[in-house]
C-alpha positions in Angstrom: 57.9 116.0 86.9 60.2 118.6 86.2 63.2 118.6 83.9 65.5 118.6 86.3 64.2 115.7 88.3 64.1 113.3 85.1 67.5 114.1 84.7 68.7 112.9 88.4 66.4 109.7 87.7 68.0 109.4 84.1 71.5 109.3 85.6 70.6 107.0 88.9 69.5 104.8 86.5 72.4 105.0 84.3 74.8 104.2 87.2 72.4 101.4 88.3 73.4 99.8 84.5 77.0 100.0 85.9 77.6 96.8 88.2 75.9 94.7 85.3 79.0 95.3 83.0 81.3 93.5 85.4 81.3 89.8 87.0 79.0 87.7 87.0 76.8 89.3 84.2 80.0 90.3 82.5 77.8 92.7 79.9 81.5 95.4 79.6 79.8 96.8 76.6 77.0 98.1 78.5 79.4 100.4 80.5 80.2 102.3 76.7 76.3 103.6 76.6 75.9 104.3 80.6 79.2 106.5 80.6 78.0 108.2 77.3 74.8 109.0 78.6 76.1 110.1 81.7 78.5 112.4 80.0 75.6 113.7 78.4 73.5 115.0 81.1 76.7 116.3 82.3 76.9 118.9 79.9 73.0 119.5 80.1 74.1 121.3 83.0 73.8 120.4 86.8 77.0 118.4 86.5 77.5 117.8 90.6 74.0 116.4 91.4 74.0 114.3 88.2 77.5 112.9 88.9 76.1 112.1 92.7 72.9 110.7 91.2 75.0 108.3 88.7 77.3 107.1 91.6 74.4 106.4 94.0 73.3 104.2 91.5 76.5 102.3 90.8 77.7 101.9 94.3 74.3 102.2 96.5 72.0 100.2 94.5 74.9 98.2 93.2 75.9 97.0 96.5 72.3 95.9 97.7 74.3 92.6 98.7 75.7 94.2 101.8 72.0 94.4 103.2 71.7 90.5 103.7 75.1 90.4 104.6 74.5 92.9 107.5 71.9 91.1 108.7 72.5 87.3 108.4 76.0 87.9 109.7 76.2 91.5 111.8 72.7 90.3 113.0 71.9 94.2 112.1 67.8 94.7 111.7 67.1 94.9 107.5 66.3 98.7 108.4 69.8 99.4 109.6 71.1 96.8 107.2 69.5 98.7 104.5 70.3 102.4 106.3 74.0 101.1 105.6 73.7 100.1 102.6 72.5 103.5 101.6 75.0 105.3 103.6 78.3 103.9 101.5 76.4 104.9 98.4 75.6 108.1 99.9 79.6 108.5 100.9 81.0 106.8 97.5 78.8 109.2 95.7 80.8 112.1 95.9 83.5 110.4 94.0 81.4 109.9 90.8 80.0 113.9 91.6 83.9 115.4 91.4 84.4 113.5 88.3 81.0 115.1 86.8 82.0 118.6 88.5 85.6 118.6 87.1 84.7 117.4 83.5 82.2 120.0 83.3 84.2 122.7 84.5 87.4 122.0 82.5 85.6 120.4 79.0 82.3 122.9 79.4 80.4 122.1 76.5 83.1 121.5 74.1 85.6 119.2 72.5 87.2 119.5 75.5 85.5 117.0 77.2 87.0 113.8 74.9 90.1 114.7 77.1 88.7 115.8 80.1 85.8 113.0 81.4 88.5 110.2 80.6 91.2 111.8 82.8 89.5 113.2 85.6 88.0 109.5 85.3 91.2 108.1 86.1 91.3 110.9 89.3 88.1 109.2 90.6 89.6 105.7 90.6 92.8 106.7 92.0 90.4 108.3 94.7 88.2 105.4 95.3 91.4 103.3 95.7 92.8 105.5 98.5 90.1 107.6 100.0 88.6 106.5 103.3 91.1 103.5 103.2 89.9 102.8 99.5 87.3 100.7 98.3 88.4 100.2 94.4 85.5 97.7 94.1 83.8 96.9 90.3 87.1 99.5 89.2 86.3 101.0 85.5 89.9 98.8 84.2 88.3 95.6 84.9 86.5 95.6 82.1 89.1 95.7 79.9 89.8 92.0 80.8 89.2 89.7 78.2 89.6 92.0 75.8 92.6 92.9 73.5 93.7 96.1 76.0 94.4 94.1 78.6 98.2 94.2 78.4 98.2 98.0 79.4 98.2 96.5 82.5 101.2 95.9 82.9 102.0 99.1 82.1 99.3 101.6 84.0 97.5 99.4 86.0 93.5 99.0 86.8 93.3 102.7 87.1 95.4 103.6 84.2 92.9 101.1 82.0 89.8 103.2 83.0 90.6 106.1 80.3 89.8 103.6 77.6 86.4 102.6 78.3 85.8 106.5 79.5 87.5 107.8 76.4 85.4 105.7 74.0 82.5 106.6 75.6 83.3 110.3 75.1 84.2 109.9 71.4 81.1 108.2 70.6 78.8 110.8 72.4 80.9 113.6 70.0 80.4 111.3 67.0 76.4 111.6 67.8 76.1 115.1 69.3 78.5 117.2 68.4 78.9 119.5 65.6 82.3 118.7 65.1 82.0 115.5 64.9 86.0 114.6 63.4 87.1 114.8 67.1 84.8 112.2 68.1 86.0 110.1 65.3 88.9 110.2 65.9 88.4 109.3 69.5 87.1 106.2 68.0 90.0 105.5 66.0 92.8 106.0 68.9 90.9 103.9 70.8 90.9 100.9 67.7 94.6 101.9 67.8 95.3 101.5 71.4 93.6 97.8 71.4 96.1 96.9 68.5 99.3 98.1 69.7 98.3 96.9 73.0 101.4 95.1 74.8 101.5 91.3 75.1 101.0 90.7 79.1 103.7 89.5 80.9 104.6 86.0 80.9 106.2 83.4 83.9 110.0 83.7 83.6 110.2 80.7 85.4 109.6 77.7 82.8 109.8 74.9 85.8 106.0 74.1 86.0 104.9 73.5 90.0 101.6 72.0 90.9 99.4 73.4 93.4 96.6 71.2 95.2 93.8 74.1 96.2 91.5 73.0 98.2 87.6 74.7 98.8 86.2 73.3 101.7 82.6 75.0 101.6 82.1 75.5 105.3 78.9 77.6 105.6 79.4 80.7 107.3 76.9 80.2 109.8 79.4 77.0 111.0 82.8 78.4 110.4 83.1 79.8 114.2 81.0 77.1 116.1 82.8 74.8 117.8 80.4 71.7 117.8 81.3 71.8 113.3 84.7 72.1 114.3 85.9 68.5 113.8 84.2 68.6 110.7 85.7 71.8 109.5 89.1 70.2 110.0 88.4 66.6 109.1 86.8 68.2 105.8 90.2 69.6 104.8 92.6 66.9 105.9 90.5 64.5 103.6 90.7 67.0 100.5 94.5 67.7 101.2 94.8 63.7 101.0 93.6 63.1 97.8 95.5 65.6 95.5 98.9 65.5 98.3 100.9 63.1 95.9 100.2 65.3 93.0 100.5 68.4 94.3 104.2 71.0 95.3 101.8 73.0 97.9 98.7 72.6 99.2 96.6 75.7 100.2 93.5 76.4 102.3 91.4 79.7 102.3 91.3 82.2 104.7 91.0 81.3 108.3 90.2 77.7 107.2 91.9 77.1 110.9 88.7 79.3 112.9 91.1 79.7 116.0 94.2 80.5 117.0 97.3 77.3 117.3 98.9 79.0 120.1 95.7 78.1 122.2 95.5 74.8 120.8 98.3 72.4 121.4 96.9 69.3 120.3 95.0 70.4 116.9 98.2 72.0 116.4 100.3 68.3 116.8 97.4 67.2 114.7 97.9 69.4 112.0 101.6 68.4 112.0 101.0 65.1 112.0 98.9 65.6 108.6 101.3 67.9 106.5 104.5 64.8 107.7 102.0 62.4 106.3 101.3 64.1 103.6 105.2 65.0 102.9 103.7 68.5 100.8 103.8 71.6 102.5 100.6 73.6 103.4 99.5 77.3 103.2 96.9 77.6 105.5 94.8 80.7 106.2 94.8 81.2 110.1 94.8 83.6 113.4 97.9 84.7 114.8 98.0 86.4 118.0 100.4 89.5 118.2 100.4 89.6 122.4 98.9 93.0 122.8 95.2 91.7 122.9 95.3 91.8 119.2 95.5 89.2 116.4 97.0 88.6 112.7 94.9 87.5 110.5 96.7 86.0 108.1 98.4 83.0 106.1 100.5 80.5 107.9 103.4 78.3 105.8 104.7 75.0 106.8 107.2 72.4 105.2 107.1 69.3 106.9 111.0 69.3 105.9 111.5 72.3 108.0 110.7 72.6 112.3 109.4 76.0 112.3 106.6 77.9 110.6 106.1 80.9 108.3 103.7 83.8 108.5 102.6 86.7 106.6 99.5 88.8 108.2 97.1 90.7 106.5 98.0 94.2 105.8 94.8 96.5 104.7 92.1 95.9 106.9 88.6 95.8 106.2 87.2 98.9 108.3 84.3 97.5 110.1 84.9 94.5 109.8 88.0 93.8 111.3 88.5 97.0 113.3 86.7 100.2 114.1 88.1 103.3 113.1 89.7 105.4 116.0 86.9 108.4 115.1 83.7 106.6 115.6 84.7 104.5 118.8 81.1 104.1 119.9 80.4 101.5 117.1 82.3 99.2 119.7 79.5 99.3 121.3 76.7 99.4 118.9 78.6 96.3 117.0 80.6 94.2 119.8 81.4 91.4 117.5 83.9 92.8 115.3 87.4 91.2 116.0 90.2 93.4 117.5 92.5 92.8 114.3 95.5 95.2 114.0 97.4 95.3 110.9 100.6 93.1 110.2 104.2 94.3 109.8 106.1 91.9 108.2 106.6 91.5 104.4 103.9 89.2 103.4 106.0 87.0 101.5 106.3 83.4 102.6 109.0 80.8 101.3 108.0 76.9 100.6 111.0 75.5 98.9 112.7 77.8 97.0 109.2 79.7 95.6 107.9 82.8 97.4 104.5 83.6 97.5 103.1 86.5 98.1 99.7 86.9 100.2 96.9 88.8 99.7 94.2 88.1 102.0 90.6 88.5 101.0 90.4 92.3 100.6 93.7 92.9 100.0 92.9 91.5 96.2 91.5 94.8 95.5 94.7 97.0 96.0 97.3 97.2 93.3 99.7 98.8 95.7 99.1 95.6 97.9 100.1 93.4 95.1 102.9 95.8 94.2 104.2 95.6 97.7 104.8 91.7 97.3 106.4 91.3 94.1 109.1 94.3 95.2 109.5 92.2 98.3 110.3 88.7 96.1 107.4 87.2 95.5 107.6 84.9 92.7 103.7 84.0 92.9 100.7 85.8 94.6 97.9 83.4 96.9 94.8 85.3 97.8 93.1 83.1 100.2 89.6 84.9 100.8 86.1 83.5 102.4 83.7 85.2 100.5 80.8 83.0 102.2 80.0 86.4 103.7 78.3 87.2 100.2 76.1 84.3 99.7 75.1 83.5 96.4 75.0 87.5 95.7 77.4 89.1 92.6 80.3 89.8 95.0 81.9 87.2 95.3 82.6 87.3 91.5 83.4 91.0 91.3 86.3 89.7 93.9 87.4 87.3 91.8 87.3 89.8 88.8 89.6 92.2 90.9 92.4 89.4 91.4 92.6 88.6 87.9 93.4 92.4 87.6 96.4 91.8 89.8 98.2 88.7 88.1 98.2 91.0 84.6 99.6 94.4 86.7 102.3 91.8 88.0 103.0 89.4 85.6 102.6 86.6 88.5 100.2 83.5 88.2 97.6 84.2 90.9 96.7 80.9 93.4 93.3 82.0 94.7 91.7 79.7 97.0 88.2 80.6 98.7 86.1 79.1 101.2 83.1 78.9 98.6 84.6 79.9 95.7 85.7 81.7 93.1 88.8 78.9 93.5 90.9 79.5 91.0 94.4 78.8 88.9 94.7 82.6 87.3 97.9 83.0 84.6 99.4 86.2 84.2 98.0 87.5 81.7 94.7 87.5 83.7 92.6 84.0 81.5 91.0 81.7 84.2 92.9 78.4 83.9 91.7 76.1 86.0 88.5 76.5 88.6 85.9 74.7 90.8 82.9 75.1 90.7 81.4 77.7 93.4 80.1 76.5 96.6 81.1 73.0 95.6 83.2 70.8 98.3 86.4 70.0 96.3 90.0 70.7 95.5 91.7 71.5 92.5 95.0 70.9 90.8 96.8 72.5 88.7 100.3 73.9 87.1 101.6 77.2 87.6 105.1 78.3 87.3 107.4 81.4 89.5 108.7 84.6 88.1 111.0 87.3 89.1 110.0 89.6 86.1 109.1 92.8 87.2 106.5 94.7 85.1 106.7 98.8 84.2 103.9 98.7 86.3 105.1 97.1 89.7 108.5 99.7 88.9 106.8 102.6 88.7 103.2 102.4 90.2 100.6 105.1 89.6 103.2 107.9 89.5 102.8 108.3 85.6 98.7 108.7 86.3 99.2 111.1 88.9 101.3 113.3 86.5 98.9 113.0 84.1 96.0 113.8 86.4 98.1 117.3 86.8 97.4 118.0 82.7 93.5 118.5 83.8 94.7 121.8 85.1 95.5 122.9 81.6 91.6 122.8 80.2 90.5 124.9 83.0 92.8 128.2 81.5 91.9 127.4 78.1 88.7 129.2 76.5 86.5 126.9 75.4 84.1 126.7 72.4 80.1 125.9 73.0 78.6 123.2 70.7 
């Protein structure tokens, strides 16, 4: 085998190390040696196919859990299952291949590179978040949860937080490999510096503590839309509700826990009233709307018992392919004639219940700061991501979700209510700890206390603006002459 083949297998495997550092097998440290070694066959030279080998590895082989997926739920043969799975490595590749391709061209060989991987690091996150509708999933920042850097946050958000773990890397490869081995060192002690000095995350302005009842009803996907489980489906989460109502300020469901549309449905709608009066707590309920253009809202649905009329706030970001079919590849209508006609929603996503605002972020959405961002600037005191992340089975997906939202309640300074079908249902604080959960794929409910706040974080004022300035500074390397080790 030549040299240059054992260097593509070197990286693949490399990346392939990468989804094991986040949720569940939380390993963060193992990132440190996977982006050093990758940065080191970088500047061995073929820097384009090793960064497409390394992100084939991370996002192909890491996402083998969209193959069951595929076929247990878009009935897809495993071959085309598998075809796709390879195909949104193959496309998410070419992030990981710029990064390699821009380090090497701006840091060559040199010192250089300490300043350039870790920034044009934070150009391939900013990418993967926006790019082909963004998909900013296992994002280099989330590892910095749990750790004493987690309060930059708050300041430059999950994409800002991947040029510590990219910077460290870098400095300990110069420590090792390079002649001049002060720069790397002192890589090493910016980085010690930067988790001291780190900012405390945000807390609740809002001392009045609330109490949420969230409730995980554990309806298997394969029931969820058949209509001889639907009394059970609904029965199952009237009889949670119930039991934590008197203890609770709001009660919440997960995503589509209604499996049809209330407009269709007068007399489950009258029965749903009938529970929330009985009840006397008010209920956020994932749910269908239908816009009346042979579209639908998915969405989350808010009603007070006190009140005769009832809230919505529709999902914004779609999930391409899974709720809609982008306009340039039409004939998948045909090829997949079971994905819903969802369009997305226009209104604020920000619901009131009593004086608190929540802001909603449904399934997907949990993955977008900007999303997040959007409902704090629009009042939201709290943030509810209602998901169903059944889809997954018992695969590492569903946690790397769940990783993702505790991301957003430290950018925002906003407790996080998540409440999924299967779990991960969970109380998250602001600075991003896990207060309260169930455990996953349990039937239960939870309650817990959580509290509102109108605090608005550096990060929700300014956004990613700061990051895309900075990204301009990797222009500067490429003029500059650069040493050779």
């Amino acid at each position: 085998m030549t040299d240059r083949k054992l260097r593509m297998l070197l990286a693949l495997a490399l990346g392939g190390l990468m989804p094991f550092a986040f949720s569940p097998y939380d390993y963060a440290w193992l990132a440190i040696p996977a982006l050093a070694g990758f940065l080191w066959l970088i500047c061995q030279g073929m820097p384009f196919r090793i960064g497409y080998a390394f992100g084939f590895g991370w996002f192909g082989l890491g996402a083998w859990w969209l193959a069951p997926t595929l076929h247990t739920y878009g009935h897809l043969p495993w071959v085309v299952a598998g075809f796709c799975v390879i195909l949104v490595g193959a496309v998410m590749a070419l992030l990981p291949a710029l990064w390699a391709w821009i380090t090497a061209k701006s840091g060559g060989r040199s010192h250089w590179i300490m300043v350039t991987f870790p920034i044009a690091a934070v150009g391939e996150e900013w990418l993967r978040g926006h790019i082909f509708t963004g998909l900013p999933w296992t994002a280099l920042g989330n590892l910095m949860l749990d750790t004493p850097a987690i309060g930059w946050a708050s300041w430059f958000g999950v994409y800002g937080l991947a040029l510590i773990p990219s910077f460290l890397a870098a400095s300990l490869l110069l420590v090792v490999t390079h002649e001049e081995k002060r720069w790397g060192a002192a890589g090493v002690v910016l980085v010690a510096l930067l988790m001291l000095a780190a900012p405390e995350p945000f807390e609740s302005s809002d001392r009045v503590q609330h109490r949420a009842g969230l409730i995980q009803g554990n309806i298997p996907q394969d029931k969820k839309w058949d209509a001889s489980f639907l009394n059970e489906t609904m029965n199952r989460y009237a009889d949670l509700s119930a039991k934590v109502a008197d203890e609770s300020d709001v009660i919440i469901w997960p995503e589509a826990a209604i499996p049809f549309f209330l407009e269709r449905a007068p007399q489950w709608n009258l029965w749903l009233s009938d529970r929330i009066n009985w009840w006397r707590t008010p209920l956020l309920f994932g749910g269908l709307k239908l816009t009346g253009k042979d579209t639908a809202n998915n969405g989350l649905f808010a009603e007070d018992p006190a009140l005769d009329y009832r809230e919505f706030a529709g999902k914004q970001h779609l999930v391409p392919f899974g709720e809609y079919v982008p306009s340039w590849v039409p004939f998948l209508r045909t090829l997949v004639p079971e994905i819903a006609n969802f369009e997305p929603a226009e209104d604020s996503g920000v619901v009131e219940l009593r004086g608190i605002r929540y802001g909603a972020l449904i399934c997907y959405e949990s993955l977008f700061p900007e999303q997040s961002r959007q409902r704090v600037n629009a009042g939201a005191g709290v943030l509810v991501n209602v998901t169903n992340d059944a889809w997954y089975g018992t695969s590492p997906a569903a946690w790397q979700h769940f990783q993702a939202a505790r991301m957003r309640a430290v950018e925002t300074g906003r407790y996080v209510l998540r409440v999924a079908n299967t779990g991960v249902t969970a109380i998250i604080g602001p600075d991003g700890r896990v207060m309260k959960s169930l455990p996953w794929w349990s039937e239960s409910a939870l309650t817990g206390e959580f509290s509102s706040s109108d605090a608005i974080t550096p990060y929700v004022k300014r956004g990613d603006a700061p990051l895309l300035i900075l990204l301009v500074l990797i222009v500067i390397p490429l003029f500059v002459r650069k040493e050779s080790i």
